[in-house]
C-alpha positions, 0 to 999 in steps of 0.5 A: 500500500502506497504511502499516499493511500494512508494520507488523512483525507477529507472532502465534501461529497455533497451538501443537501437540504434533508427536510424542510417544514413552514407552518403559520397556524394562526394566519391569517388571524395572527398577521392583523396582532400588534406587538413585536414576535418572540423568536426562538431558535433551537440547534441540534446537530446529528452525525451517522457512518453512513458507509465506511468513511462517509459520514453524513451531518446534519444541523437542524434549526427549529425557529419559532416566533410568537406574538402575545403567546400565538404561534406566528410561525414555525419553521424546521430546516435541516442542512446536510452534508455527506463528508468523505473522511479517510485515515484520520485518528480516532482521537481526531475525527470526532472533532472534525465531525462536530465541529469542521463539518457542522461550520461547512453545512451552517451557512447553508442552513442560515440562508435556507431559513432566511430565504424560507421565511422572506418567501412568507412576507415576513421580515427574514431571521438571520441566525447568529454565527455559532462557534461549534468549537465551544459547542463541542466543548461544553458537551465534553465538559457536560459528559465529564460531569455526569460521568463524574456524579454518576 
């Protein structure tokens, strides 16, 4: 075996929206309210061995915006990508799977949610950046701990 085959790789395959859901369960009623929506955002990110050294990540976004307690809107876009990595040390991978990969599919995710929601005639939510370096981390530091109490 040559040298180069046991190189550490890594390269996108391909980047994909895996999920896509709009709902506005109060319209039309909810657009004559006044007052400013309330927006929450929530992460989640999943990673999964699809085939030997490919892996899929998916970061999903949940945005929900209320106004005086009713749902304006809900929308739930998942972004993925398909990554190629080869040779990498195992101490090593986990690390390019939650946080290398993640920051390769968020941007695609921030703009499928910002296109979605200006499609609607609302003002669009541009998420925040996220460092999934310190997201990575605390997780770390969470799992320390409840090693550490169990």
């Amino acid at each position: 075996m040559s040298d180069q085959a046991l190189q550490p790789s890594f390269s996108i395959q391909r980047i994909y929206l895996k999920d896509l859901s709009l709902e506005l369960p109060n319209a039309p009623q909810i657009l004559l309210e006044q007052g400013q929506p309330q927006v929450d955002v929530q992460l989640n990110l999943h990673a999964e061995p699809v085939v030997e050294g490919i892996y899929e990540v998916a970061v999903t976004a949940t945005v929900t915006a209320k106004v005086n307690d009713k749902v304006l809107f809900l929308v739930e876009a998942k972004q993925a990508g398909l990554f190629e990595i080869r040779n990498v040390p195992e101490d090593q991978l986990q690390p390019i799977i939650a946080i290398a990969c993640p920051q390769i599919v968020y941007p695609y995710l921030r703009a499928t949610v910002a296109d979605t929601l200006n499609r609607t005639g609302f003002p669009a939510v541009h998420l925040t950046e996220v460092n999934f370096q310190a997201m990575y981390e605390s997780q770390l530091q969470q799992a320390a701990a409840a090693q550490a109490n169990a």
